[in-house]
N, C-alpha and C positions, 0 to 999 in steps of 0.2 A: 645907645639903646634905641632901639625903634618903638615909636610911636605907633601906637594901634589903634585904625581909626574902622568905625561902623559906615555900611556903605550899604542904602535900601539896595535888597534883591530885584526892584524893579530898574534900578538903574544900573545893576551889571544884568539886569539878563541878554543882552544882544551878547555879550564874550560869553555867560553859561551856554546860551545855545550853539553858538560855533565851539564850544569843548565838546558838548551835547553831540553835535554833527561828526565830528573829528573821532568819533568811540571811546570817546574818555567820558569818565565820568567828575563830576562836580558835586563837593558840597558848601552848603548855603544854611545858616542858623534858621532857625524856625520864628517865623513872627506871626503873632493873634494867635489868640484862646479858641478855634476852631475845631482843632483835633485835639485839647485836652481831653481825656488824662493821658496818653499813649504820644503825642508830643508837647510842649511848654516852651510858650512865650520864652525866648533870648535864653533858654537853656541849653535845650537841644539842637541837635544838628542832624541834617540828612543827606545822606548820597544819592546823589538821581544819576540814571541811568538813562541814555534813551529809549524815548518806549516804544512799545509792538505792540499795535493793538490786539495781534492773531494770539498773544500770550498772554493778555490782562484774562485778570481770575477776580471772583469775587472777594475783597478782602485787601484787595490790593491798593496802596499809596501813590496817588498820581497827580503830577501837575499838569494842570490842563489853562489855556486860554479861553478862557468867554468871548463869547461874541462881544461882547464892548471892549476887548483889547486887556482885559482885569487877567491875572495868573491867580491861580486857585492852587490851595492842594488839598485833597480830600480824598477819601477812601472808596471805593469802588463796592458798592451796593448790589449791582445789577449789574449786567453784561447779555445782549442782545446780536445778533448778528454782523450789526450795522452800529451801532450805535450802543453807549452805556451809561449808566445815571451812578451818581456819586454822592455821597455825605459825609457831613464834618463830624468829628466824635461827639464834640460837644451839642450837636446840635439837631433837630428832629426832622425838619424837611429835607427829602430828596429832589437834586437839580438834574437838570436835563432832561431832555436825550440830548446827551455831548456824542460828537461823531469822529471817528479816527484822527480827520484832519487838527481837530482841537487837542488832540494830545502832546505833551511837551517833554516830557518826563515821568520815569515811574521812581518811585523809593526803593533803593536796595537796602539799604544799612542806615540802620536808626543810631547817634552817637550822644548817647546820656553823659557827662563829663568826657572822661576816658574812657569809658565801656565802649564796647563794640555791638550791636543788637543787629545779626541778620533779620532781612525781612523773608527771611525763608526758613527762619529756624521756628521748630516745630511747636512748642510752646506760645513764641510770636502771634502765627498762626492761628493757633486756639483761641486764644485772647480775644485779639482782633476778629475772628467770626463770633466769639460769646459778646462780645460788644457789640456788636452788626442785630443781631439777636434780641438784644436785651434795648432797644434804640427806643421803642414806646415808655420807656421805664428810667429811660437816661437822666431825664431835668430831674426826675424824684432822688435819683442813684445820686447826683453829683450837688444836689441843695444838702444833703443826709451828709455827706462825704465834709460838706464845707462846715457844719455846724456841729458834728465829731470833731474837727478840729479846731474850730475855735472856743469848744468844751474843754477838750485837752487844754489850752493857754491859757484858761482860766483856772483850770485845778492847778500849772505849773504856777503862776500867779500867786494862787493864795497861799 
């Protein structure tokens, strides 16, 4: 039987990138509560794809390097000429202006267990701009979401 061992994404990313470079794609489980609720901590998993900048859209899942060397992944807010700023789901400030050369990767395929999720299926889409959307209303949206369920465990409880 093989042993299955956990291996931080920042210490394979030199082999993701030369898969990255090569035109294959890679995926990598998802870690930090960033892009909750649309990805989850050591649940999910993503396919990156190398990315084009001339094709990033608003709406879009991209890993990106920061200037201190840090890999990010976060959603694409804005898109400007030259340049484009991104945010986490879970979270309210927008970063950048990040510039082509900082991109690493975009998300094609979101993988919930076994499920398959395009990030170009049409519903995905929806979501992901109603969340983009809704971003001034998020911390209210996901305090509300957390205390609905810990209501539920308490009626299953009693």
């Amino acid at each position: 039987m093989f042993e299955i061992r956990k291996i931080k994404t920042a210490d394979m990313l030199p082999l993701i990138l030369g898969i990255l470079e090569l035109g294959q794609n890679a995926r990598i489980t998802v870690s930090g509560a960033s892009m909750y609720p649309f990805l989850r901590d050591g649940v999910d998993s993503v396919e990156l794809t190398k990315g084009n900048f001339e094709k990033l859209s608003k709406g879009d899942i991209v890993m990106v390097r920061r200037t201190d060397g840090h890999y990010v992944m976060h959603r694409i807010i804005r898109k400007a000429n030259d340049c484009f700023f991104i945010v986490g789901d879970a979270q309210q400030w927008i970063e950048g202006p990040l510039f082509p050369e900082q991109l690493v990767a975009v998300v094609s395929v979101i993988w919930r267990k076994d499920k398959r999720i395009s990030c170009i299926n049409s519903w995905w889409r929806l979501l992901s701009r109603l969340w983009l959307y809704l971003r001034p209303f998020r911390h209210f949206l996901l305090r509300a979401k957390k205390k609905i369920k810990v209501f539920r465990i308490k009626l299953q409880v009693d």
